[in-house]
PDB file with one MODEL, atoms N, CA, C and O in Angstrom:
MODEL        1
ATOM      1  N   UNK A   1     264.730  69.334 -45.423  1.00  0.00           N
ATOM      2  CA  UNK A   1     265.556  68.981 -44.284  1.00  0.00           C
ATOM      3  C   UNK A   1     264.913  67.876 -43.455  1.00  0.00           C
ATOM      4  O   UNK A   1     265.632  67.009 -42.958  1.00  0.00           O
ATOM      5  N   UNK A   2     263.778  67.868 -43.306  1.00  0.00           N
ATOM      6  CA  UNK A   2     263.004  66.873 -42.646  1.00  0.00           C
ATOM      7  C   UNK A   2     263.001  65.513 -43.445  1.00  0.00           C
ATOM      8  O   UNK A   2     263.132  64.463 -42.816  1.00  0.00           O
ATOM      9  N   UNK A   3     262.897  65.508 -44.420  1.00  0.00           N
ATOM     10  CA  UNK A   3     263.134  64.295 -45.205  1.00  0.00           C
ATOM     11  C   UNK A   3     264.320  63.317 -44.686  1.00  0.00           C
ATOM     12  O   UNK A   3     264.316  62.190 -44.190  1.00  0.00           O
ATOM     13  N   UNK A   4     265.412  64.316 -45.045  1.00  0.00           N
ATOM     14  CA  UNK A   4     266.593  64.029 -44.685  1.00  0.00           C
ATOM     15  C   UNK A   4     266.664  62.787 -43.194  1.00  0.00           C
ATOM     16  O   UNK A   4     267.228  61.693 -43.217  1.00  0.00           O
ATOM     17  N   UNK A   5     266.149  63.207 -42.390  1.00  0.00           N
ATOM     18  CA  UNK A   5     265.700  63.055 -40.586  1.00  0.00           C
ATOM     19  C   UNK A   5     264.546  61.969 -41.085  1.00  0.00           C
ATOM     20  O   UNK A   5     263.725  62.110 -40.179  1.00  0.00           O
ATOM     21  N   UNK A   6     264.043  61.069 -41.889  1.00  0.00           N
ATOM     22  CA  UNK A   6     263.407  60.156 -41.610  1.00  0.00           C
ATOM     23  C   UNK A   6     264.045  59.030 -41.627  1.00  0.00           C
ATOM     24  O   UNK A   6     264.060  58.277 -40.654  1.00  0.00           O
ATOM     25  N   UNK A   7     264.810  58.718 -43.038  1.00  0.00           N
ATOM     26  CA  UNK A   7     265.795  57.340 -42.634  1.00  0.00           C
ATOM     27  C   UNK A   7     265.994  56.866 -41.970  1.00  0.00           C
ATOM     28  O   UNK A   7     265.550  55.740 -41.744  1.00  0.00           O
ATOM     29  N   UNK A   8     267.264  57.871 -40.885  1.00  0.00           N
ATOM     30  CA  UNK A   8     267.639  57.452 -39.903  1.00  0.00           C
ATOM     31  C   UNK A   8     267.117  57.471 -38.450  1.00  0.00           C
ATOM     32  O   UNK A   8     267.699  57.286 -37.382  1.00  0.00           O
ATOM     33  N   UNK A   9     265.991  57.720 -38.715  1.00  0.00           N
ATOM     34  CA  UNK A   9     264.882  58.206 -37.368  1.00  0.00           C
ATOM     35  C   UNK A   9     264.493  56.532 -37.293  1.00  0.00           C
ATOM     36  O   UNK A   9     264.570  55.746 -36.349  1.00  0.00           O
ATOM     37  N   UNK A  10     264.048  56.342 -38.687  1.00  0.00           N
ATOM     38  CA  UNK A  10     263.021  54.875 -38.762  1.00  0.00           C
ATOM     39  C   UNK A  10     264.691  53.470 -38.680  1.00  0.00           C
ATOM     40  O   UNK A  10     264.537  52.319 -38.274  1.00  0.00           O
ATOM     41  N   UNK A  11     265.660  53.870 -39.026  1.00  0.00           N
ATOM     42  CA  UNK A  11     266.767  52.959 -38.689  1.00  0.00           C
ATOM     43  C   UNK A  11     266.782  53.049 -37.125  1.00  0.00           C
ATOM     44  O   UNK A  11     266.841  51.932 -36.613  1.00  0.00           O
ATOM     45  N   UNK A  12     266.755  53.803 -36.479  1.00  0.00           N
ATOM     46  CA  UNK A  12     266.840  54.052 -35.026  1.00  0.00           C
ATOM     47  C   UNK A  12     265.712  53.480 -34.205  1.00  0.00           C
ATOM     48  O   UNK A  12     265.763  53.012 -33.067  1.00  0.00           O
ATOM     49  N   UNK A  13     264.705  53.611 -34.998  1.00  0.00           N
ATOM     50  CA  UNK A  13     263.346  53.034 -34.509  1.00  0.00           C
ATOM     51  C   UNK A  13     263.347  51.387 -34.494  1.00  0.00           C
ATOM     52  O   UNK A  13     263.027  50.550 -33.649  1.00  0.00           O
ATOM     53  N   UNK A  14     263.913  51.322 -35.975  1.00  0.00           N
ATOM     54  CA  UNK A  14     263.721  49.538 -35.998  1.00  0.00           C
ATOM     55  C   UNK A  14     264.656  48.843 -35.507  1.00  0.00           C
ATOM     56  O   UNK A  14     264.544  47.628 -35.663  1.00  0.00           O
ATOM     57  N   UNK A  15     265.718  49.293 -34.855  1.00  0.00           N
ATOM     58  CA  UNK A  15     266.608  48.066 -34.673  1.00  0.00           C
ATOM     59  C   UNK A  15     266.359  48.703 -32.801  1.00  0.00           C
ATOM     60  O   UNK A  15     266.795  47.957 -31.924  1.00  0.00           O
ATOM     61  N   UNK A  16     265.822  49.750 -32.461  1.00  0.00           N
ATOM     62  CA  UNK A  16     265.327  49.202 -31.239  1.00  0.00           C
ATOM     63  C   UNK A  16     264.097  48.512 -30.701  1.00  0.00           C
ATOM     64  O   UNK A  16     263.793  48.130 -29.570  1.00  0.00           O
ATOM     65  N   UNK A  17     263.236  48.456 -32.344  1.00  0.00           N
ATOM     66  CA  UNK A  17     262.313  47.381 -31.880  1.00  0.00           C
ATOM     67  C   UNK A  17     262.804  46.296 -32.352  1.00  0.00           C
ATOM     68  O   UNK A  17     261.940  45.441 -32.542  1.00  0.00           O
ATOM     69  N   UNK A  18     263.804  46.005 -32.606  1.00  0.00           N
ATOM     70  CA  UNK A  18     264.617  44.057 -32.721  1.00  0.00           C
ATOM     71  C   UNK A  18     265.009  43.854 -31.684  1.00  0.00           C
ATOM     72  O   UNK A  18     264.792  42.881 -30.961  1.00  0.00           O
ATOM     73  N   UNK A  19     265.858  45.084 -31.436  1.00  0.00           N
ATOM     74  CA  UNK A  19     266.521  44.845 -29.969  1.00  0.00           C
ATOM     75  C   UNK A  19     265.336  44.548 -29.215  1.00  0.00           C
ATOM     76  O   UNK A  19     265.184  43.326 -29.208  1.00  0.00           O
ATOM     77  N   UNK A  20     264.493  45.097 -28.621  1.00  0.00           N
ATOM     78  CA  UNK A  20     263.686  44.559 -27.838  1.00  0.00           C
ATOM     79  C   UNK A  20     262.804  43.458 -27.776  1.00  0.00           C
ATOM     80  O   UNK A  20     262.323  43.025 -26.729  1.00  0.00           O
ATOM     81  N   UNK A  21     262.537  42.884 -29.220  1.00  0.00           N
ATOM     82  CA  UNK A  21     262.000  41.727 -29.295  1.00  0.00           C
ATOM     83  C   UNK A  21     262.741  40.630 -28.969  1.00  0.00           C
ATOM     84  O   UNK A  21     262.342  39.661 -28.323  1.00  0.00           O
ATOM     85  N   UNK A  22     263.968  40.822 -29.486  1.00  0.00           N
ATOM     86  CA  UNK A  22     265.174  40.059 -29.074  1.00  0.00           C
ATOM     87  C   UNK A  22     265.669  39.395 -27.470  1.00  0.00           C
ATOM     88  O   UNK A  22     266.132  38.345 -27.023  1.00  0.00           O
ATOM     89  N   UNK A  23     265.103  41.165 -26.818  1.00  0.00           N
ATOM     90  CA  UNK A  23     265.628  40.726 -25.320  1.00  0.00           C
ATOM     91  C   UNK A  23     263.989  39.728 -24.746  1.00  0.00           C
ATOM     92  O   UNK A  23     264.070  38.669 -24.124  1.00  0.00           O
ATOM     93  N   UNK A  24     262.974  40.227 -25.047  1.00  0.00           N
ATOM     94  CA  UNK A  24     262.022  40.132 -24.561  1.00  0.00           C
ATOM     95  C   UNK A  24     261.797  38.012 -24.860  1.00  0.00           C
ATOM     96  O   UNK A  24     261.355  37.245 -24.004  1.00  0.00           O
ATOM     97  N   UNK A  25     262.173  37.688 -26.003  1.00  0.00           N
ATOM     98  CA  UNK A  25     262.574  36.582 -25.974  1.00  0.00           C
ATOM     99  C   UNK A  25     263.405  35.799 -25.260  1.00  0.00           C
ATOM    100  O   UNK A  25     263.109  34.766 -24.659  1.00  0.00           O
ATOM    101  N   UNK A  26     264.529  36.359 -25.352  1.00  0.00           N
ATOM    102  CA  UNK A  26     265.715  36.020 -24.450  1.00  0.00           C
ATOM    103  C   UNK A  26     264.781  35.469 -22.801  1.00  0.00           C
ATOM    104  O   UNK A  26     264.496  34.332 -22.426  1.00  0.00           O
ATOM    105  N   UNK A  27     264.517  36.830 -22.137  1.00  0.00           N
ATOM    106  CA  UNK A  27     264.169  36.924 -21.066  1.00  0.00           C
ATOM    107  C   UNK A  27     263.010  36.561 -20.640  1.00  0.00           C
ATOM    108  O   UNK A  27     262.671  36.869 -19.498  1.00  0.00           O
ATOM    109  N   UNK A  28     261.906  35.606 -21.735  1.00  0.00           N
ATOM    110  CA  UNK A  28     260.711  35.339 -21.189  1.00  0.00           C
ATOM    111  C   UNK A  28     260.885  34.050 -20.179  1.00  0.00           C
ATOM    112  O   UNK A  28     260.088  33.998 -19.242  1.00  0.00           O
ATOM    113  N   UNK A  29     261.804  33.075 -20.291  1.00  0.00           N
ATOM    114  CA  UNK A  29     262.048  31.916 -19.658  1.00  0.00           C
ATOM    115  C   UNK A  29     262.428  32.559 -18.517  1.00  0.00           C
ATOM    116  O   UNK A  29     261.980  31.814 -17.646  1.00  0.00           O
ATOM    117  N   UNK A  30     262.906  33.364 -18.029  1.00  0.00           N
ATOM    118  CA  UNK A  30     263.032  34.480 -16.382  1.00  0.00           C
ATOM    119  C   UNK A  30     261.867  34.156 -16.404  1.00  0.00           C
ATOM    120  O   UNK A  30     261.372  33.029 -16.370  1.00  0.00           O
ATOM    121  N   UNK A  31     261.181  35.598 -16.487  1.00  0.00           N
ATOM    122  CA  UNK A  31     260.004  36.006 -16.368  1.00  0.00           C
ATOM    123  C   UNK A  31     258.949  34.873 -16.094  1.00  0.00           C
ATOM    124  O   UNK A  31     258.207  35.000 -15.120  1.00  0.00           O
ATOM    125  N   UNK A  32     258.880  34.109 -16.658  1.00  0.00           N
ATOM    126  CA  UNK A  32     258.225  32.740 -16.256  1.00  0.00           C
ATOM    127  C   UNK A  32     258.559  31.895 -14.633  1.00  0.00           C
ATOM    128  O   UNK A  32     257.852  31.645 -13.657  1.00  0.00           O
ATOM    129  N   UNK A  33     259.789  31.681 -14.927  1.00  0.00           N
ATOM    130  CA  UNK A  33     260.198  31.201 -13.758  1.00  0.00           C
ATOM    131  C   UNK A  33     259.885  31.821 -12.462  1.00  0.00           C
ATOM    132  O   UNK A  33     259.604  31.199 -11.437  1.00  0.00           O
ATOM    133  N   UNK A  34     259.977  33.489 -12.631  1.00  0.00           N
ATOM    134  CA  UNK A  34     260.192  34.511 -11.303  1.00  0.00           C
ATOM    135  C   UNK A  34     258.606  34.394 -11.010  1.00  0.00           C
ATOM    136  O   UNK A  34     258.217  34.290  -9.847  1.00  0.00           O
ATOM    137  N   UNK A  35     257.528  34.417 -12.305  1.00  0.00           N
ATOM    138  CA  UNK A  35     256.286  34.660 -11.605  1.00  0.00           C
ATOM    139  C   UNK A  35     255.989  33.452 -10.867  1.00  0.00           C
ATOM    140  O   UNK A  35     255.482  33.620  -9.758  1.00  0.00           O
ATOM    141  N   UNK A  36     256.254  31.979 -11.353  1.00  0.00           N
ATOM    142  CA  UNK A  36     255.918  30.912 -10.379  1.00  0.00           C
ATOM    143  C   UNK A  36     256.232  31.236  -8.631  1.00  0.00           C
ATOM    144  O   UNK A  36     255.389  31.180  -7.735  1.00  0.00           O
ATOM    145  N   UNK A  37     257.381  31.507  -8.518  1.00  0.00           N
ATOM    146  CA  UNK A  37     258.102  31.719  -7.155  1.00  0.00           C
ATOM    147  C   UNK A  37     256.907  31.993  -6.013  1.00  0.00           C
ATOM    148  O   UNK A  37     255.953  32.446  -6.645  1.00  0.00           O
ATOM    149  N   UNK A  38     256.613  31.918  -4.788  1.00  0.00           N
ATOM    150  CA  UNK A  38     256.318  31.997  -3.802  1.00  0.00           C
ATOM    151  C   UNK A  38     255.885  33.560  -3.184  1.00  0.00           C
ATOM    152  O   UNK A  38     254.915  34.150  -2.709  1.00  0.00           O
ATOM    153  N   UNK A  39     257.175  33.758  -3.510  1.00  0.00           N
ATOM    154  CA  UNK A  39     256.793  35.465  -2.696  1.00  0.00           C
ATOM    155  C   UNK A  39     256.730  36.297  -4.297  1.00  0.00           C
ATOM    156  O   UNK A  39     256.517  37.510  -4.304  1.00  0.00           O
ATOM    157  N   UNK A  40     256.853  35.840  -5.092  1.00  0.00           N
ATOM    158  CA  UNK A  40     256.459  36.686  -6.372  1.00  0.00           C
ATOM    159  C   UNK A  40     254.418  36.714  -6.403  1.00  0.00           C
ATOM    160  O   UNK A  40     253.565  37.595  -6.505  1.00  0.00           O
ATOM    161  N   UNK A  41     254.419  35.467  -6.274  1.00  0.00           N
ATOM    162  CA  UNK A  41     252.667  35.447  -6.147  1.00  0.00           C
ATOM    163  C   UNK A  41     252.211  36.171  -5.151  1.00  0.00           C
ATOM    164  O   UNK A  41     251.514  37.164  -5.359  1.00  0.00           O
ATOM    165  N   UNK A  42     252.490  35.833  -4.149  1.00  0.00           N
ATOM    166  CA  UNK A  42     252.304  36.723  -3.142  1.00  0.00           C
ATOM    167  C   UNK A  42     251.965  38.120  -3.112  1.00  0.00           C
ATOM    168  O   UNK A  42     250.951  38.645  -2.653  1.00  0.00           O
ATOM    169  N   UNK A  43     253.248  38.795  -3.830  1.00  0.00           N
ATOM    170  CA  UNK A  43     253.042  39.951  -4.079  1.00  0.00           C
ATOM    171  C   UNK A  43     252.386  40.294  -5.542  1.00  0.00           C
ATOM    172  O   UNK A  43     252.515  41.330  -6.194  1.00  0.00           O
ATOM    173  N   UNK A  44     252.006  39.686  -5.705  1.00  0.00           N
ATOM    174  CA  UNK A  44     251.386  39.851  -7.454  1.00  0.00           C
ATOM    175  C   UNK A  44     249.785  39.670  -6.576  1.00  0.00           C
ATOM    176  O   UNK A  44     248.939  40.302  -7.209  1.00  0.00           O
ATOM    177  N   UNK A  45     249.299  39.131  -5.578  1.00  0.00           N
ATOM    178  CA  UNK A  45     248.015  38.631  -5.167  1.00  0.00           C
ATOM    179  C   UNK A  45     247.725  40.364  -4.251  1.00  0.00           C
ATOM    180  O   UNK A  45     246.666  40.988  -4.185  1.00  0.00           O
ATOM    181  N   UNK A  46     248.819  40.666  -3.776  1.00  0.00           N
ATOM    182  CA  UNK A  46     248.297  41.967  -2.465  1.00  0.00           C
ATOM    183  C   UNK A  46     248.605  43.044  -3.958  1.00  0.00           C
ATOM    184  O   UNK A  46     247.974  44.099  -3.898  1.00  0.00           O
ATOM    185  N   UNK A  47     249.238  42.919  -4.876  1.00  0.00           N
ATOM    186  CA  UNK A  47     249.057  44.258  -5.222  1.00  0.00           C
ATOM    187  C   UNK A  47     247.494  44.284  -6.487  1.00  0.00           C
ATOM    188  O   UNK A  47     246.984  45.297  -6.966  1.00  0.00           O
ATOM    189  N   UNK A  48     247.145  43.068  -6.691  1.00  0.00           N
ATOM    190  CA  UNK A  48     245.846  43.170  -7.295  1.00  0.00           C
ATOM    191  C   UNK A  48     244.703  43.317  -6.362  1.00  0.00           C
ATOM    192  O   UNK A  48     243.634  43.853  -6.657  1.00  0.00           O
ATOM    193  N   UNK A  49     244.911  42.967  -5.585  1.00  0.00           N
ATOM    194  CA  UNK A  49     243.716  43.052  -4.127  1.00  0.00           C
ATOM    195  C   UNK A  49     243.533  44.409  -3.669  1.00  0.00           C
ATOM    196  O   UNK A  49     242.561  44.779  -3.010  1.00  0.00           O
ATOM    197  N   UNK A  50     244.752  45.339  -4.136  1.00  0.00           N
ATOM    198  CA  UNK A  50     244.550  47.188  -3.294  1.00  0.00           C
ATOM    199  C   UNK A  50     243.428  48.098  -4.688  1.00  0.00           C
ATOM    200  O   UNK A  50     243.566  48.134  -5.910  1.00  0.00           O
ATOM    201  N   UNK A  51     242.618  48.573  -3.980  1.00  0.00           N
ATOM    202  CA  UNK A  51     241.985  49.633  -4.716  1.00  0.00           C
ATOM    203  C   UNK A  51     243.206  50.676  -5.500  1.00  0.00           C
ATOM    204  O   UNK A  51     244.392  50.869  -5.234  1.00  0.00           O
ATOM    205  N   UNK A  52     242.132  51.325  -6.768  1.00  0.00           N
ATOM    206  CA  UNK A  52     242.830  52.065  -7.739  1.00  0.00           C
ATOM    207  C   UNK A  52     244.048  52.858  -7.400  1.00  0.00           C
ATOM    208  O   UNK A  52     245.185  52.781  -7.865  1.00  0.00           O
ATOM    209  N   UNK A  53     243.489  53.728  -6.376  1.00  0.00           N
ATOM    210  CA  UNK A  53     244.227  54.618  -6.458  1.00  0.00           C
ATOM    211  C   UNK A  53     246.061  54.237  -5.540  1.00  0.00           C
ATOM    212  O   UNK A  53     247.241  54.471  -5.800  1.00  0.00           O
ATOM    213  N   UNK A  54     245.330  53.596  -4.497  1.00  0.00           N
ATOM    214  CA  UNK A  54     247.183  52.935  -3.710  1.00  0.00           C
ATOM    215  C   UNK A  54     247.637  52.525  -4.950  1.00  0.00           C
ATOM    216  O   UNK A  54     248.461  53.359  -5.324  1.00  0.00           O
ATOM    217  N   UNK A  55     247.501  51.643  -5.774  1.00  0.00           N
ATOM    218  CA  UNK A  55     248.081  50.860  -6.754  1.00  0.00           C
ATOM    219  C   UNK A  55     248.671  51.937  -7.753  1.00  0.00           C
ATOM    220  O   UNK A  55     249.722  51.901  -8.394  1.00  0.00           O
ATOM    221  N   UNK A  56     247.589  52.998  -7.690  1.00  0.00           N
ATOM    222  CA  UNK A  56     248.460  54.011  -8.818  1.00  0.00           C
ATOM    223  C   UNK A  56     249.317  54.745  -7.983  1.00  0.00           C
ATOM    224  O   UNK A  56     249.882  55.561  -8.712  1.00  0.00           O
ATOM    225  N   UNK A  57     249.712  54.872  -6.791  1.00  0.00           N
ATOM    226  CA  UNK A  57     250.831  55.069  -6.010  1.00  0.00           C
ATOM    227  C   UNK A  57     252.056  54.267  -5.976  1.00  0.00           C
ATOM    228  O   UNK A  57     253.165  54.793  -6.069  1.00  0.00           O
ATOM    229  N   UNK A  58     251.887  53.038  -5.847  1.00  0.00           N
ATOM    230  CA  UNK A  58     252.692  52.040  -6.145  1.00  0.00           C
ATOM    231  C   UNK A  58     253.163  51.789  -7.424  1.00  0.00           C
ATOM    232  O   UNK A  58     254.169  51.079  -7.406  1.00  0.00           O
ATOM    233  N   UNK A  59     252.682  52.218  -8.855  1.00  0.00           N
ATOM    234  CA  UNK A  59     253.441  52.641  -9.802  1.00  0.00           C
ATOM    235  C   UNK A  59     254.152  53.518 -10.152  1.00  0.00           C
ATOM    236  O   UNK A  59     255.169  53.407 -10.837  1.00  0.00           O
ATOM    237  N   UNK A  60     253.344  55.180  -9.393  1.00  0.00           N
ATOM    238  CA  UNK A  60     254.043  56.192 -10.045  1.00  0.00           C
ATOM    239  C   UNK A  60     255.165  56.374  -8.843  1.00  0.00           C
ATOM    240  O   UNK A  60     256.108  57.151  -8.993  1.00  0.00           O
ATOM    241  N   UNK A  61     254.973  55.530  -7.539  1.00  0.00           N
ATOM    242  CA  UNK A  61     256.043  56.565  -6.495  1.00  0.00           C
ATOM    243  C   UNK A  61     255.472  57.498  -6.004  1.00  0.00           C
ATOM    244  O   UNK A  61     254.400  57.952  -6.407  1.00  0.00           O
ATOM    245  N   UNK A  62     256.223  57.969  -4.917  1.00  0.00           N
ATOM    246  CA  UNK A  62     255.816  59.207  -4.291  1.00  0.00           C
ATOM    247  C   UNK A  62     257.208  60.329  -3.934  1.00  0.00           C
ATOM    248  O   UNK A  62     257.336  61.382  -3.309  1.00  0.00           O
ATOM    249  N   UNK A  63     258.060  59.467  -4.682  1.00  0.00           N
ATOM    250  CA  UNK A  63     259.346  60.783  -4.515  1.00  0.00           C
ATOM    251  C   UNK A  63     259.381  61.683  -5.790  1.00  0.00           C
ATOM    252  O   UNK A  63     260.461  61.896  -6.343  1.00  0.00           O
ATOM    253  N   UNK A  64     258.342  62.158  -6.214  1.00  0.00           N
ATOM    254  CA  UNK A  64     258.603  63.103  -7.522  1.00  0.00           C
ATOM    255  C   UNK A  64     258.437  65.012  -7.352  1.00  0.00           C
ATOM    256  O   UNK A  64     257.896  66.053  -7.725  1.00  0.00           O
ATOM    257  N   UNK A  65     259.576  64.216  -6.314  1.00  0.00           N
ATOM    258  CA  UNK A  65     259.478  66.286  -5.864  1.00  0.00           C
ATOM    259  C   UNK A  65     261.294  66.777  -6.978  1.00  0.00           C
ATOM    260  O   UNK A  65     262.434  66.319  -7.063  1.00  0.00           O
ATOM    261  N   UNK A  66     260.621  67.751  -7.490  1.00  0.00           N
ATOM    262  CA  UNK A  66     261.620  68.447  -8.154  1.00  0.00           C
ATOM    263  C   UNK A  66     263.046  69.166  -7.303  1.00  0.00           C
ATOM    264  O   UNK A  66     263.904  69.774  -7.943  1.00  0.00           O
TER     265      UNK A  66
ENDMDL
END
């Protein structure tokens, strides 16, 4: 039965890693553009400047109440 469940596991797998290579192409000319910007540096400069742990606040959030 498990056999069965690999095909289409690894079809599911690979065409969402096309898809994503796909977008990630698409969207690198953004991504380029947005980091030049002014207040993108800005904030790319204060959030490398905060010690570990704020910064790991600023990723995970703080609304993870059940």
């Amino acid at each position: 039965m498990t056999r069965a469940w690999n095909t289409p596991i690894f079809m599911v797998a690979f065409v969402y890693f096309v898809a994503d290579a796909v977008f990630s192409y698409v969207t690198r000319p953004i991504t380029v553009w947005m980091a030049r910007q002014r207040l993108l540096q800005r904030a790319r400069l204060w959030v490398a400047s905060l010690p570990p742990y704020p910064s790991l606040v600023l990723y995970f959030g703080t609304d993870h109440h059940p």
